[in-house]
Structure formats: structure tokens, C-alpha cells
C-alpha positions in Angstrom: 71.8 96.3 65.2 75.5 96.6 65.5 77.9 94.2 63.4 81.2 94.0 62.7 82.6 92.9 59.6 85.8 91.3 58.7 87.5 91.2 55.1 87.7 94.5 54.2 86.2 95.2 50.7 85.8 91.7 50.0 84.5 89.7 47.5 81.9 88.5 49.9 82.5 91.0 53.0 81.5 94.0 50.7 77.9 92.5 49.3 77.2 91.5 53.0 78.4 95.0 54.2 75.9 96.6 51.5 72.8 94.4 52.7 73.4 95.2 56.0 73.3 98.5 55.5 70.2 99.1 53.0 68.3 97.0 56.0 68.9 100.4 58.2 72.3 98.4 60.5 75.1 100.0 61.8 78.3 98.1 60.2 81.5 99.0 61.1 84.3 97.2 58.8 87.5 96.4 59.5 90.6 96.7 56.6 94.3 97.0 56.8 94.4 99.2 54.5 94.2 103.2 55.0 93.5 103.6 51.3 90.6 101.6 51.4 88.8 103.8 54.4 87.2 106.4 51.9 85.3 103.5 49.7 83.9 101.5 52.7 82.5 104.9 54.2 81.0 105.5 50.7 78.9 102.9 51.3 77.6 104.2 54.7 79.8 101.9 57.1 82.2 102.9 59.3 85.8 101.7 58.9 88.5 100.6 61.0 92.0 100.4 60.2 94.4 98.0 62.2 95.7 94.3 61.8 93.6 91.2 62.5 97.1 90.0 64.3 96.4 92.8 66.9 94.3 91.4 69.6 94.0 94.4 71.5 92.8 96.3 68.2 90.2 93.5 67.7 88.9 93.7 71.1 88.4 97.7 70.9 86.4 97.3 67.6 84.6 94.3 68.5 82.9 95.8 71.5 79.5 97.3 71.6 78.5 94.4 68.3 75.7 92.4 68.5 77.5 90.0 66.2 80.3 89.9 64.1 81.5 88.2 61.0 85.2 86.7 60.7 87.2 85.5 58.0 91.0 84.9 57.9 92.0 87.5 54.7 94.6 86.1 52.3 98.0 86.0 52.9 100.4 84.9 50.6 103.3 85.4 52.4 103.4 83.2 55.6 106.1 80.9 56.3 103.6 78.3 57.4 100.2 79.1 55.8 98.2 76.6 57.9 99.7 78.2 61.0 99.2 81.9 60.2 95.5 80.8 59.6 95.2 79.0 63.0 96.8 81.9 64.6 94.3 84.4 63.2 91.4 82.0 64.4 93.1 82.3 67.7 93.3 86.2 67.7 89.4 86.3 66.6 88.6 83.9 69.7 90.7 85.7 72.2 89.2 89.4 71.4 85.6 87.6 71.0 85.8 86.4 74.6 87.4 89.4 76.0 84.7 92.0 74.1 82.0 90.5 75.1 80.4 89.3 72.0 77.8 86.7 71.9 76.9 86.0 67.8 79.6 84.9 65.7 79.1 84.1 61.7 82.2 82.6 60.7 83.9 81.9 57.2 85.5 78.7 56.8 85.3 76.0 54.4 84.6 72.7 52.8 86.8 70.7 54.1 87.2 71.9 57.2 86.9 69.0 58.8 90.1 68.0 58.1 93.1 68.8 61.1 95.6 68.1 58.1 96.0 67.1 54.3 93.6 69.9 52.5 96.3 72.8 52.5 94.6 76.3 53.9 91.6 74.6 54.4 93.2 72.5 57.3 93.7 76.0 59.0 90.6 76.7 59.2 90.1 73.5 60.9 91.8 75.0 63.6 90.1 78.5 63.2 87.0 76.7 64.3 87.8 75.0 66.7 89.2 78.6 68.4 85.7 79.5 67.7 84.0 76.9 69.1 85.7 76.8 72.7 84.4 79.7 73.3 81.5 79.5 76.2 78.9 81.4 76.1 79.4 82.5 72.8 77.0 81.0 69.3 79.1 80.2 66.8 77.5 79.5 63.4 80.3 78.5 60.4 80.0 78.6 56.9 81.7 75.8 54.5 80.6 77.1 51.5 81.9 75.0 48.4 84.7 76.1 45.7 84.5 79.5 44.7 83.3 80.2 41.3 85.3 83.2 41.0 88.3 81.0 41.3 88.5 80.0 38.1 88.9 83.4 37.0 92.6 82.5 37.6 92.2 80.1 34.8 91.6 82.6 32.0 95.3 82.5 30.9 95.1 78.8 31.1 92.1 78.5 28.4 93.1 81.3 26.0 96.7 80.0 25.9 96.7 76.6 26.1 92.8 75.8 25.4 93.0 73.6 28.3 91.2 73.6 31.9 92.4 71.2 34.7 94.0 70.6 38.4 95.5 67.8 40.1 92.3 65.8 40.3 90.5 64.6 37.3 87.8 65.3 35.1 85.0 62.8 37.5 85.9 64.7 40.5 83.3 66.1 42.0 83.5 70.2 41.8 81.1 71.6 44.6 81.0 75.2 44.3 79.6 78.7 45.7 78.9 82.0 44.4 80.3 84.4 46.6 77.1 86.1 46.5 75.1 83.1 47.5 77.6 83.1 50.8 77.1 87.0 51.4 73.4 86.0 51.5 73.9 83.1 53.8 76.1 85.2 55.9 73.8 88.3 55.8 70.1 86.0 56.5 72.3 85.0 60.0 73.6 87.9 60.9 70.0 89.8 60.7 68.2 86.8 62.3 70.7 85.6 65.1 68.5 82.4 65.3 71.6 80.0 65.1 72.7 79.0 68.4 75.7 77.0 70.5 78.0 75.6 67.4 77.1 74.5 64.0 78.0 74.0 60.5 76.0 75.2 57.2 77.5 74.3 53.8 76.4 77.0 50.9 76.7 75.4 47.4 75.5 77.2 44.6 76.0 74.3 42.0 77.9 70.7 41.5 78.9 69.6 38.4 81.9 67.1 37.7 85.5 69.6 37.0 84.9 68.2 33.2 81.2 69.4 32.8 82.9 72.7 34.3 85.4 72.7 31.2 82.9 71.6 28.7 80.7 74.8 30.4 83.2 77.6 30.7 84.6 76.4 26.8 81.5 77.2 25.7 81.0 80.3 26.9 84.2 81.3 25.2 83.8 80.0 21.9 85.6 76.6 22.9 82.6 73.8 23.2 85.2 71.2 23.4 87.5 72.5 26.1 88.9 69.7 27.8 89.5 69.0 31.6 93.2 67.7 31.8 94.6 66.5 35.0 98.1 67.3 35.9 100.3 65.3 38.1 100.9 67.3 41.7 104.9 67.8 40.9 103.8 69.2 37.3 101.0 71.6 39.4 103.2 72.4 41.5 105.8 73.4 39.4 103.2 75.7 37.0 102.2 77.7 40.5 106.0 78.0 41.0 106.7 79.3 37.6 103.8 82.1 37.6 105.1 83.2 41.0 103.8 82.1 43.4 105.7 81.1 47.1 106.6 77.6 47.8 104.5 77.3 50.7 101.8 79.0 48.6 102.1 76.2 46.0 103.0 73.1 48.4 99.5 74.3 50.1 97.5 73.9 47.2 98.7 71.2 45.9 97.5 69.5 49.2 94.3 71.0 48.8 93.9 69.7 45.4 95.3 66.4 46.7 92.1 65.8 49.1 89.5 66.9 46.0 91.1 64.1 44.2 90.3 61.9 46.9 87.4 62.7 47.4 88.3 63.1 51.3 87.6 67.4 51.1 83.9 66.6 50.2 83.2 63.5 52.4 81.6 65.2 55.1 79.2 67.2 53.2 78.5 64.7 50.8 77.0 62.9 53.6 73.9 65.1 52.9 74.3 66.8 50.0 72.1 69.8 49.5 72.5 73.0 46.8 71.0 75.7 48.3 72.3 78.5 46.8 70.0 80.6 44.3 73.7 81.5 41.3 74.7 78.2 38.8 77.8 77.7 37.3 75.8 78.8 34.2 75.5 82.3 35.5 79.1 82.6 36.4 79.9 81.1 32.7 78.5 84.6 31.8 81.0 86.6 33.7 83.5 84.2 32.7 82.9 85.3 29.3 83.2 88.9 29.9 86.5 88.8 32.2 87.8 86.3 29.5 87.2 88.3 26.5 88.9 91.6 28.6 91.6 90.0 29.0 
């Protein structure tokens, strides 16, 4: 089979790439980046170097897939964050219907349900529904939960201030995903193409209230009674500020953190809540240790 992968080396488009490819596929994968074209043909795919704003580049390297597998890469830089994400979302549609291609696995997110109020996420609310106007076309989206590897930003946060929090509060409910449980999700659809018109599959790998979190990653560090402390969104908002990041950046995630307190991020899923993936927070509390004590 033929697939084409978005997100470069990614934390989950380069496990998918590699499963692909020990199960004999062609992959081709798509980067911006030149310097990166020598370590994704280490791994036996082919690469392909453009812009996921370029529609005409999309087209030309979606063609000849039997699927393909889209995700909007970071960019911190956007004037309008929610925007640039729709816009991508509408790139990805556009060369999808103009290539030819009739399998589509595509990363979006808890949350996604929401046109507005969950910062990025509410992009990809539009991203899908790019996706699924398409006719003809079997679109299959991922929402996995919060990414464990997210609170990797945190380190400074523990080991400076021997605190853990957000904008929400120590009951809220923290539904999470190993990027590796997603690459597995991603890479068991991809290989099976049995999903068909539009549908939705969350991929959580644990859930665990944000202070069992604390009380977890604490303890993996030598700090058993880490607390979770909740921060008021101008104080959040003003940390993000003050480590660097852009306003919109910051203003986006505040939101984000916003419908988590609320509970309204989760609501759909928690409908039927199901964890499904085979990595606990417990495992990740490992490699928490180890980037923690590197640091």
C-alpha cells in the first residue's frame, strides 16, 4: 500500500511512519524542512519537502496514495491561530478532492466539537468539517485525549517551584493519550481501511483527576506531595507571556484551559467514556523522571 504521511518527524507521525514501514508499505512523508530529508529516508520512507499551505504541492504528493494521514503541524506564529488551523484543514480537503484520494485518517482532537471557546482545538473543529464535505471520500478522525508528553513543559514548573497546575483545578477531569497509543490507532486504520463515510474515535490512554496527576508525576521525582494549584486565567496567561510565548499563543490556551475547567472540552466524549489505549500515566511518570532529572 501507498500512504502518505503528514507531520514530518513527529511525535506521533514518526512511530506510525516506522510501523508502516516494518509491515513491507510504501510511505512517503511530507516535512518542511530540507534538513530533515536524510533522517526520514533513514528510516526507509520517502520524503517530500514543500508547505502544507501549498495546495498545488499537496495535490502532487497526495496522488497515487491509497490513504493518507493529516495533521495541522504547530505553528506558533499565526496572527489568528484558530484561522491558520482552519485554513490548513481547508488546503488538506481541497488537494484530497482534487488527487483523488479515497481514505483519510485525520488528527484532531478532544474537544473538537466545539466551533469556538477551546483555543486550537476550535480549529480543528473546522479542519473537520473541511474533511468531512468531502464526497466520496471516508474520513475517519482521531480525538485522542491530552498528551502525556505535554507535561514535559512542566518540568521547570516542579523543580522550581514544586508546584503542578493550570487554569482548572485539581477535580478536573485530565483525559489523556500516549502519543504512541495514537500512532497505533492511526497505524491499525491506515493498514485496515475498514472505517468508512465520517466518524469519530477518541484514543485515551488513561484518566485521572489533574491532582492524582501531580500527586503521580511528584512521586516519580522524589516529591510525593506535589500539589495541583490552580491559577487564575489572567495569572496563566501572564506566566505563558513571561516565558515567551506570543499573545495569541497564550490567549489560545488560556481558552483551551478555560473549557477543561468546565468541563465543556470533555462533554462529548464523556458521553461514553472508554480508555482504550494500552500506555498509563504510570508509564509516562517513568519518562517523566528521566527528562526531569536531565534537566
Amino acid at each position: 500500500m501507498n500512504y502518505v504521511i503528514t507531520g514530518s518527524l513527529g511525535n506521533i507521525s514518526m512511530p506510525l511512519t516506522k510501523e508502516l514501514i516494518k509491515n513491507g508499505h510504501h510511505v512517503l512523508v511530507i516535512t518542511s524542512a530540507e534538513e530533515r530529508k536524510a533522517a526520514i529516508e533513514s528510516l526507509g520512507a520517502t520524503a517530500a519537502v514543500g508547505s502544507v499551505s501549498d495546495i498545488n504541492f499537496l495535490t502532487s504528493t497526495f496522488s497515487n496514495a491509497d490513504a493518507v494521514y493529516t495533521m495541522v503541524p504547530p505553528f506558533f506564529g499565526a496572527s489568528d491561530w484558530k484561522a491558520y488551523i482552519a485554513s490548513i484543514g481547508e488546503n488538506y480537503a481541497k488537494a484530497i478532492e482534487a488527487s483523488g484520494v479515497k481514505k483519510v485518517v485525520n488528527l484532531s482532537s478532544m474537544g473538537a466539537h466545539m466551533p469556538n471557546g477551546c483555543g486550537p482545538v476550535s480549529g480543528l473543529y473546522y479542519v473537520e468539517k473541511a474533511l468531512n464535505g468531502l464526497k466520496d471520500v471516508d474520513v475517519l478522525h482521531l480525538r485522542p485525549g491530552y498528551f502525556y508528553k505535554n507535561f514535559m513543559g512542566n518540568i521547570g514548573m516542579v523543580k522550581n517551584m514544586n508546584i503542578l497546575g493550570s487554569n482548572y483545578g485539581g477535580s478536573t477531569d485530565m483525559i489523556m493519550a500516549d502519543t504512541s497509543d495514537i500512532a497505533d490507532f492511526a497505524a491499525d486504520a491506515l493498514q485496515n481501511l475498514t472505517f468508512a463515510g465520517k466518524s469519530v474515535k477518541y484514543v485515551v490512554s488513561d484518566q485521572r483527576k489533574a491532582s492524582e496527576v501531580a500527586t503521580l508525576l511528584g512521586s516519580a521525582v522524589g516529591k510525593p506531595e506535589l500539589p495541583w494549584i490552580e491559577f487564575k486565567d489572567d495569572d496563566s496567561y501572564g506566566a505563558m507571556i513571561q516565558m515567551g510565548l506570543p499573545e495569541e499563543i497564550a490567549k489560545n490556551y488560556v481558552e483551551m484551559g478555560t473549557a477543561m475547567r468546565s468541563g465543556a472540552m470533555s462533554e462529548e466524549y464523556l458521553h461514553a467514556p472508554q480508555v482504550n489505549g494500552k500506555r498509563g500515566i504510570d508509564d509516562f511518570a517513568q519518562a517523566f523522571a528521566g527528562a526531569y532529572s536531565s534537566s
